[in-house]
C-alpha positions in Angstrom: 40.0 -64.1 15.3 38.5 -60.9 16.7 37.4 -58.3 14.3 38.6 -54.6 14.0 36.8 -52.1 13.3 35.8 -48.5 14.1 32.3 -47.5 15.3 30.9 -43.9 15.3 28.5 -42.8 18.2 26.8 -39.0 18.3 25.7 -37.7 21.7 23.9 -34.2 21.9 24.6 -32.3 24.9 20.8 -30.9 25.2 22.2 -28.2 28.3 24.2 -26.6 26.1 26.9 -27.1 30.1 30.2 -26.8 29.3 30.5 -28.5 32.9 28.4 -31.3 31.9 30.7 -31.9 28.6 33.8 -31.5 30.8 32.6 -34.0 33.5 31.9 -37.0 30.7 34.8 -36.5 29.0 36.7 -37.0 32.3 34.4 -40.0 33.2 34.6 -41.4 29.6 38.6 -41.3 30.7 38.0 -43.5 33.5 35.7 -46.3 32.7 36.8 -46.7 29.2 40.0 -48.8 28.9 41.8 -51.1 26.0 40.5 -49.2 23.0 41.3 -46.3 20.9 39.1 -43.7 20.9 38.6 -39.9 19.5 36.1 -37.8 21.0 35.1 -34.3 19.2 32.8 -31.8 20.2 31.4 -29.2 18.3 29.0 -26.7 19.7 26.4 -29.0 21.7 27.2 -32.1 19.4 29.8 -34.8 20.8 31.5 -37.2 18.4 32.9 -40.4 19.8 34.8 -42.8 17.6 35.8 -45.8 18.8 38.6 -47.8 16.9 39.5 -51.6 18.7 37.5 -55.0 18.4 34.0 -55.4 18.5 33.2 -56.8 21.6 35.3 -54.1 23.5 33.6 -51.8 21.1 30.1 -52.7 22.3 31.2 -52.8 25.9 32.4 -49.2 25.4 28.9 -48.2 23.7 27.1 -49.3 26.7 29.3 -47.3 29.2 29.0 -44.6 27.1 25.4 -44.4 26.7 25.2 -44.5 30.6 27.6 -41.4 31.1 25.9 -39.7 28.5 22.9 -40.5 30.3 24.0 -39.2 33.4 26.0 -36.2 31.9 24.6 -35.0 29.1 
């Protein structure tokens, strides 16, 4: 049985780019698939919550940190 949980992630866009925030959140769209996820942004401070199993969870983070890598 796969486990369900939800996982919190912070990413700080250092720009300050509304263009950058804009261009993850419409990457994050694309390359992350089969799980739930909220994304808030407040300011230059981006909240991702991810909600689904684990390993789909840990998949996701690692995307993530790439696009936010890229991005932010």
């Amino acid at each position: 049985m796969r486990k369900v949980g939800k996982k919190v992630i912070h990413f700080y866009n250092s720009s300050g780019s509304v263009d950058n925030i804009i261009n993850f959140l419409e990457n994050v769209q694309k390359k992350v698939n089969y799980l739930n996820l909220n994304i808030s942004v407040e300011g230059k401070s981006i909240r991702v919550t991810l909600f689904g199993s684990r390993d789909l969870q840990n998949l996701a983070t690692e995307r993530l940190k790439d696009l936010a890598n890229r991005f932010l």
